[in-house]
Structure formats: C-alpha cells, structure tokens
N, C-alpha and C positions, 0 to 999 in steps of 0.2 A: 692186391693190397693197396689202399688208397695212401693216398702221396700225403707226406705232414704239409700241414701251411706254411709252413717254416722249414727251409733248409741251410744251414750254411756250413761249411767244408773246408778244413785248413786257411781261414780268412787271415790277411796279412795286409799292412800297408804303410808303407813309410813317405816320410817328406823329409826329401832330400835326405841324407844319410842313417836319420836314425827313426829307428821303429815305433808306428804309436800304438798299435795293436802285432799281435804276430802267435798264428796258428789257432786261429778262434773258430768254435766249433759248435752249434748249436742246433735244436732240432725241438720245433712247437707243433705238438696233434693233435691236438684241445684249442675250444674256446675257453677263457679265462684271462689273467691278469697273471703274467711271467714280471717277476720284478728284474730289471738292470743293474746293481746295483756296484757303487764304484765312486772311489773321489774324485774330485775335479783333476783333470788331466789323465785320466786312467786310461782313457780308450773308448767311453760312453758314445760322444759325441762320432768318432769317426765310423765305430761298427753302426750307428743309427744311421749316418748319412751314408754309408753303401749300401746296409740294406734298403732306403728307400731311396737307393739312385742316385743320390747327388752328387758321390763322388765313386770315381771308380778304384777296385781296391787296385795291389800291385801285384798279389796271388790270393786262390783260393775262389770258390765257388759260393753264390748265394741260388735260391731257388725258392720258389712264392708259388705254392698249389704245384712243382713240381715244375715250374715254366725256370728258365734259365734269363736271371737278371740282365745278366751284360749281351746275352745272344737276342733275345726279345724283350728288349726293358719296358719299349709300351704298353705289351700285351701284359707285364708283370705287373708294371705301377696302377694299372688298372686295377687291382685289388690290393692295394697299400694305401691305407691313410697316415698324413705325416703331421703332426703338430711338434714344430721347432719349441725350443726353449723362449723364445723370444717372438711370439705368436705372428704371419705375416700378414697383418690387417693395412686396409688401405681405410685410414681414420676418418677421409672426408666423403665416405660410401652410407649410404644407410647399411645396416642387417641386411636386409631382400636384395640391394642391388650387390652389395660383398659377395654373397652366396651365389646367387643369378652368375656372377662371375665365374665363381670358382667350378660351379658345376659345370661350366663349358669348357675349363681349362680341364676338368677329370673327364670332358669327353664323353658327360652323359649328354642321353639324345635331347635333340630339342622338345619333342614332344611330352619328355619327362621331367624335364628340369622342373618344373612346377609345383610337379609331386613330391620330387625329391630333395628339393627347398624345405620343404611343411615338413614333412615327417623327421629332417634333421632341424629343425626349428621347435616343433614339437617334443622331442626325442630330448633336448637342450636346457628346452623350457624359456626359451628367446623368445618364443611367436609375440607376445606381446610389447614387445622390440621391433619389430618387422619395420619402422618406418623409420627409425630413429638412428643417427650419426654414430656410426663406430666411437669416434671420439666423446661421444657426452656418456659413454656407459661408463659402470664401473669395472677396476681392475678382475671382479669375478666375474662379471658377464661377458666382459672380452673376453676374458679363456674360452668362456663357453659358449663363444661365437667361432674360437678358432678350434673348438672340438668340431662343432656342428660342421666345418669347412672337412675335416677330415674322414667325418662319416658318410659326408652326404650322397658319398658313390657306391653308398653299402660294400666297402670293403671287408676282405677276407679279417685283416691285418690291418692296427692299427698303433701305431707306434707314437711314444708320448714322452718328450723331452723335457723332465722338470717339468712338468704340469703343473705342481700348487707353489712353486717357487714366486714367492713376492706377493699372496695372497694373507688376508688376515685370518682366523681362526677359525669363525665363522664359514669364511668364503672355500677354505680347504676342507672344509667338512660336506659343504656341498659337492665342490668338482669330485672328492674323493665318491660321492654317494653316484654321482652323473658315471662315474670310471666303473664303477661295478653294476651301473645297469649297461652301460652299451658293450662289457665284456662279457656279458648271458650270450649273446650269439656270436663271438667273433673272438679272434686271437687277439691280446693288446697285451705291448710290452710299456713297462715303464718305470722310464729310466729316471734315477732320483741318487743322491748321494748323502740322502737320509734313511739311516737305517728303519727309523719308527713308521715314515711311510711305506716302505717293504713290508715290514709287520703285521700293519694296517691292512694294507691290499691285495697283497699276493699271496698264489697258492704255490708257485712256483720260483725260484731266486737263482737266478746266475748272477755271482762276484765277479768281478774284474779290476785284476788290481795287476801295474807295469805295462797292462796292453796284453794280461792271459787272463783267460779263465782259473780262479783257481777255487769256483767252488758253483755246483749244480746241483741242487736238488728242492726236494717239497719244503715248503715253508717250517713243517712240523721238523723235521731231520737237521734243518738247521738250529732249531732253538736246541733240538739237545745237543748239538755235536759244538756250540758257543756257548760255555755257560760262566755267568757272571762270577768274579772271584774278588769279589769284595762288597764290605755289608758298610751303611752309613747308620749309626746309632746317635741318640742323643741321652745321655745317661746325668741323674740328681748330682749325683755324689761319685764320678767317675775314679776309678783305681786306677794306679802308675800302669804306664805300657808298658811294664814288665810281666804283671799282674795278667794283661789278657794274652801275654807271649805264652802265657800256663799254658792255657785253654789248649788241647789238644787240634789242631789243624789251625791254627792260627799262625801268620808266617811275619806278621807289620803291624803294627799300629800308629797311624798319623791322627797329633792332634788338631782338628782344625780349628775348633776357640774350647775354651775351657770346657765345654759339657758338650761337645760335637765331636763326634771318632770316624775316621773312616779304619775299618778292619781288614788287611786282606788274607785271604786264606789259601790253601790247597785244601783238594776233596770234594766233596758232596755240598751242596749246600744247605746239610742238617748241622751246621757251623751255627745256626739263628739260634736253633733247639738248647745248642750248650752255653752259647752266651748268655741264652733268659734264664737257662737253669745256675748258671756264677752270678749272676746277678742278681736272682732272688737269695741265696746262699749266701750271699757273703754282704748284701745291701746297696749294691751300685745304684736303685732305685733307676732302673731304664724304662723311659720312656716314649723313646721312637725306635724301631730298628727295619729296614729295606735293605733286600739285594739290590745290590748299583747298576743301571744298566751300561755294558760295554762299548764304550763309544766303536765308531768304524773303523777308527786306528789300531784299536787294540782288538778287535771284532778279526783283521789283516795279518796281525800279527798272529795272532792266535792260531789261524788258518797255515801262516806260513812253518811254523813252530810244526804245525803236525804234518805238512806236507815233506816235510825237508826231515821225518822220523823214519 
C-alpha cells in the first residue's frame, strides 16, 4: 500500500501554557489543492510551520511520503515547498541570482541547478524577469517569484500561506490560475482565511477553528452541509415585516433602507420560490433577490451548532 504525501497524527503544540493547536489529524494521497481553512489565530500558521519544519510540535507525529519529520527532517524537507505568508525574498538579488540561491539551500545538485532555475521560472512565467531586482517587481510577481523558490526542488508538497493576500484583483486571479497548474502534479495545501478563495480552489477543505479540526471533507459535502440562511432582496413597494413574517419559513426581517430587506429563514432555500410568488400576488414589485453568502464566522458557528448535536 503506498504511503499518502501527507501524514500527520494527534498534532499538538503549545507556547508556554496555553494550546495553539491540539490533536490535529490529517492525511493527503492526491495531487490537488486541499484548502486550510481558519481565522487569523486559529492554528493555520503553527500546523504549516511543523509541517514544514520550522518549528517543532510538543506531540504528535508528521510524515512527508511516509519519512518521519522530526526523526529525518532533511531527508523530509527535501520534498516540502514552503511559501510564508510574507514571502522570504532577498530585494537586492536579481530573479536568477534569488533562485540560484535557494536551489542550493533545497540542496539540489550543482549540476542541476540550471535546469531547475528555468523550469521553475518557466513554470511561474518570471523567465522574462531573469535579470531584474526582486525589488523593482510588482507585488504579483514577487509572489510568483516566491512560488517559483518553492517549487524549484520539484517537491512532493507544497504548502502556501495566504498566497493572494495583499494582491489586487487581477494579480489573484493569476496566482490563483499559476496554484492550479503546479497542483496537476503535486500535493499543495492552502491556507487562506477567505472562505471564497477555498471555493475557488479547492477540492478538498479542512476547517480549523480554537486549534481543532472541526471540519474534513470534498469541497462539494461542504457547500451542502453550509447552506446560507438568509436572502437580500430589493423590493418597489415593499410590505411591513410583519407581512413577510406570513411567508411560511421566514423567521426575521431586517430593513436595511427603505426598499433593501435582508430576510432570514429556516429550511430549504426554495424560501426565493415563495417570496417571488407574495410578491407577484400581492405587488411588492421585487426587483433584486440573492441567497447571502455565510461569512467564516457564521460558516464556524454553524459547524459548531451541529457538532455539539
């Protein structure tokens, strides 16, 4: 039976008295895009920095192609690529000499570094960079100078902390496009505390919320086991909240200006279906209506509500 990429086994770790993670469990045997997903302070940060080494937990087990992190971490890290939240470029490097670098820190051979410069330059879409000052790029091409640093040892794994965080609209639609070509061959996690980038990327999503796991599965299992419970309409001639209190699975009505409703309900969300049908009926003349999406806070609760059932 071949070993997952990905092993980790009752992971645990405190500083000083109190726990920032505790009994985290996880297991990748696919190439693909697993999303991290978790608010700032959850735990993102310190299960990313055990599993690629940086720190060591205080229990529990990691394992990369079935090698044991803390017993042989060289021979591990050697197929882990790590991109920090805060990319670690050295500003006054060209491209080629950054890279040139890093590839001898990842302890590819001398006789390959050359190759394996080009192909993660290539692969990045930097080569046309090759000569140029980390410092004079822009905020998107640095990222994808600090991807190109993390591929460039053709790892198994490749781990991605806030990747498009601080990029403009444009520039996350690239990285996001760059993220689903170099996860056709290779495991990559990535950790974000935007649920839309999860959505966007991943086929896979582990939650993390307190420092636990409290939610694993396919990207699909999730949208239905979170489903959004309130609708935003904009209605001509809107009727009293008492009026859409009728409406069968309707539980709230907030008005937010005179012809803007947000509705929440209990149920199915064939809630739209009976709104449009009172409102042709009766003449609220409605013109916008959208299911809301769940922000991550309510997205947590919602998770804990069924965990604790």
């Amino acid at each position: 039976m071949q070993e997952p990429i990905v092993r980790i086994e009752h992971l645990s770790h405190k500083y000083t008295r109190n726990w920032a993670i505790r009994d985290i469990n996880m297991e990748i045997s696919q190439t693909g895009i697993v999303g991290l997903l978790g608010s700032n302070g959850a735990g993102k940060s310190t299960t990313m920095n055990i599993l690629c080494g940086s720190l060591n937990q205080t229990e529990g087990d990691v394992y990369i192609d079935g090698i044991d992190l803390r017993k042989e971490p060289e021979k591990a890290k050697m197929r882990i690529g790590f991109l920090p939240q805060t990319p670690p470029l050295y500003m006054d490097l060209t491209v080629d000499e950054y890279l040139r670098h890093c590839a001898h820190l990842r302890m590819v051979e001398g006789d390959q570094v050359k190759q394996a410069v080009g192909e993660a330059k290539e692969r990045c879409g930097i080569a046309h960079f090759s000569s140029r000052l980390i410092r004079n790029l822009s905020g998107g091409y640095r990222q994808r100078v600090g991807i190109a640093q993390a591929i460039l040892h053709r790892p198994r794994l490749v781990v991605l902390d806030e990747p498009t965080n601080g990029l403009d609209p444009n520039q996350i639609i690239e990285v996001r496009s760059l993220i689903k070509e170099i996860a056709a061959d290779r495991a990559v996690i990535f950790s974000t505390h935007i649920l839309t980038e999860v959505q966007v990327l991943c086929k896979e999503i582990k939650m993390i919320d307190g420092g636990r796991i409290v939610f694993s599965d396919t990207m699909d299992a999730f949208n239905n086991y979170v489903e959004p419970h309130s609708v935003l309409m904009r209605m001509e001639n809107p009727p009293a909240a008492e009026e859409l209190l009728k409406i069968p699975g309707v539980t709230k009505a907030d008005f937010l200006t005179e012809r803007q409703i947000r509705v929440y309900f209990s149920g199915d969300p064939a809630i739209t279906g009976r709104i449009i049908h009172s409102s042709v009926q009766l003449g609220w003349e409605l013109r916008e209506i959208s299911l809301d999406k769940s922000s991550l806070d309510e997205v947590f609760a919602q998770l804990s509500n069924h965990s604790s059932q």
